[in-house]
N, C-alpha and C positions, 0 to 999 in steps of 0.2 A: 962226081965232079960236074956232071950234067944242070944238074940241081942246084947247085950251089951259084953257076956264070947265069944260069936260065933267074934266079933270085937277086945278084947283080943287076943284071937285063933292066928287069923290071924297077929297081930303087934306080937306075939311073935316067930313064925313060922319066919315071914319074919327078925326076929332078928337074929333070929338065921342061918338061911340062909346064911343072910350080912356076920355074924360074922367064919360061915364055907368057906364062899367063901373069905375071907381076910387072912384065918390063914394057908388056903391051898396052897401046893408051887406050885408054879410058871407051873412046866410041867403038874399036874393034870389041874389045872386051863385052861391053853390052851388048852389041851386036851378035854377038856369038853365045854368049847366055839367051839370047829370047831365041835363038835357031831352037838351042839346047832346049828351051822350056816345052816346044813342040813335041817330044821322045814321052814316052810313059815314064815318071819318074817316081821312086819311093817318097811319098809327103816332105820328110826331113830334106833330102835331095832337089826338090820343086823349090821348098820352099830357100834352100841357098841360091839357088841359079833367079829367082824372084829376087832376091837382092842385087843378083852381082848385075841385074839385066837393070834394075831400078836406079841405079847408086851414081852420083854424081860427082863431076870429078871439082876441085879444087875447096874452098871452103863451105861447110859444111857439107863436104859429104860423106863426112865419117860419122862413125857414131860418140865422138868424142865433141862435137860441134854443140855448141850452145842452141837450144830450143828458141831462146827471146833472141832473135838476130842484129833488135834494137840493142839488146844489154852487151855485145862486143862492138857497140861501133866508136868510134877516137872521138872525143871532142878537145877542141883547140880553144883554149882562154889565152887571150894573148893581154899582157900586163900595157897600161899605156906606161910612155916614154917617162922618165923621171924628168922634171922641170929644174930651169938651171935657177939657181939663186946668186944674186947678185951682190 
């Protein structure tokens, strides 16, 4: 039974973590990756917390974001007025 609330423990811990590290904005979060970048970390491990310390918040700062920043921007053609005929 020990084992079992003690592995509980732990997926609720780490829920809750996920779920404070997703809802926190954006500068604490960086902030708190380049602390983290300071610790001896496994390469794979360095190299996420390099991300999350890098990564910026609203557009483009995903990696779903267009590279040419020109090719998302709006252009407005505006039609002139129709002329009255008489």
């Amino acid at each position: 039974m020990f084992i079992q609330s003690l592995i509980v423990s732990l997926i609720v811990v780490a829920c809750a973590l996920g779920a404070t590290w997703n809802l926190m904005p954006g500068a604490a979060r960086r902030a708190l990756a380049r602390r983290a970048l300071r610790l001896p970390w496994p390469a794979p491990v360095a190299a996420r917390w390099q991300q999350a310390a890098t990564e910026t918040s609203g557009c483009g700062g995903c990696k779903h974001a267009p590279a040419n920043r020109a090719a998302a921007s709006i252009h407005v053609v505006r039609k002139a007025a129709p002329t009255k005929r008489g």
